[in-house]
C-alpha positions in Angstrom: 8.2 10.2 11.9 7.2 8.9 8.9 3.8 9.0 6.9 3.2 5.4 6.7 4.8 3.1 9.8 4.4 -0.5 8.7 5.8 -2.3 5.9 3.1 -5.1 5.1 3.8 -7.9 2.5 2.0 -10.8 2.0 1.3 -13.6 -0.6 -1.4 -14.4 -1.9 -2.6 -17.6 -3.3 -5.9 -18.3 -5.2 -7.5 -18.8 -8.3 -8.1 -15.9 -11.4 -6.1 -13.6 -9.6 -5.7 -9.8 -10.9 -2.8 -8.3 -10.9 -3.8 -4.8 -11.7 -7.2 -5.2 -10.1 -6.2 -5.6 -6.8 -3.1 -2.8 -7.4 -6.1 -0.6 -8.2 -8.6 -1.4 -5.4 -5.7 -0.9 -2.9 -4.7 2.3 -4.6 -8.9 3.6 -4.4 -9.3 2.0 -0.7 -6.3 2.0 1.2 -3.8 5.1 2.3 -0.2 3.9 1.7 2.4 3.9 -0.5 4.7 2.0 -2.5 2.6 -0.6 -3.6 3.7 -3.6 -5.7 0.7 -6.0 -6.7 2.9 -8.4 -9.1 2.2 -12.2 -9.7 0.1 -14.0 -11.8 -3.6 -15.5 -11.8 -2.6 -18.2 -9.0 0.0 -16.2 -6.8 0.0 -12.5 -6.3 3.0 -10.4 -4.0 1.8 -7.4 -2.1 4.2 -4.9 -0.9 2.9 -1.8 0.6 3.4 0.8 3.2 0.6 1.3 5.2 -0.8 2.6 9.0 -3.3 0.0 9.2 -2.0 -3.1 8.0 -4.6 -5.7 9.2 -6.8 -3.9 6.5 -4.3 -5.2 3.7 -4.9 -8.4 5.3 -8.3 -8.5 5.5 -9.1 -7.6 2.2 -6.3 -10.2 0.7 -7.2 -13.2 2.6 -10.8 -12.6 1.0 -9.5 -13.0 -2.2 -7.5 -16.4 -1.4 -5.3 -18.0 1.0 -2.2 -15.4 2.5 1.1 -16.6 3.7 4.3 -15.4 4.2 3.0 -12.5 5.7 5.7 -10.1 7.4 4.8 -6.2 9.2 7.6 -4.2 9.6 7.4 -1.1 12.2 9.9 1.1 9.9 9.7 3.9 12.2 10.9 0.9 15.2 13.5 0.4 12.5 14.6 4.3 11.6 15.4 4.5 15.4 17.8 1.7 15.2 15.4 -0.6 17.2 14.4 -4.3 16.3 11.5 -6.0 16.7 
């Protein structure tokens, strides 16, 4: 099984938007891995593995609008399943 199950990316869009504070505040708040927080001050792309993924979203949609969200269940995935 693996250590963090869902694959959670997101946009989000917004106005001054930081890059490397919001990598940081998901690194100090969130357990995951393999974060990217990479954009600029009007659109920022979040990658990150995660076990609660609505927290992701709650914390990004407070910092402007998401979209193009998509969760992945990588262990569904590891076992060949979809959905």
């Amino acid at each position: 099984m693996l250590e963090f199950r869902y694959d959670t990316q997101l946009l989000i869009e917004g106005k001054g938007l930081d890059e490397d504070a919001i990598n940081d505040y998901i690194r100090e708040h969130f357990e995951g891995d393999s974060l990217l927080a990479i954009g600029d001050e009007e659109l920022i792309k979040i990658h990150f593995h995660t076990n609660e993924p609505w927290k992701i979203l709650e914390y990004c949609a407070s910092l402007g609008e998401i979209h193009d969200i998509v969760i992945e269940d990588m262990d569904r995935q590891s076992r060949g399943l979809q959905g």
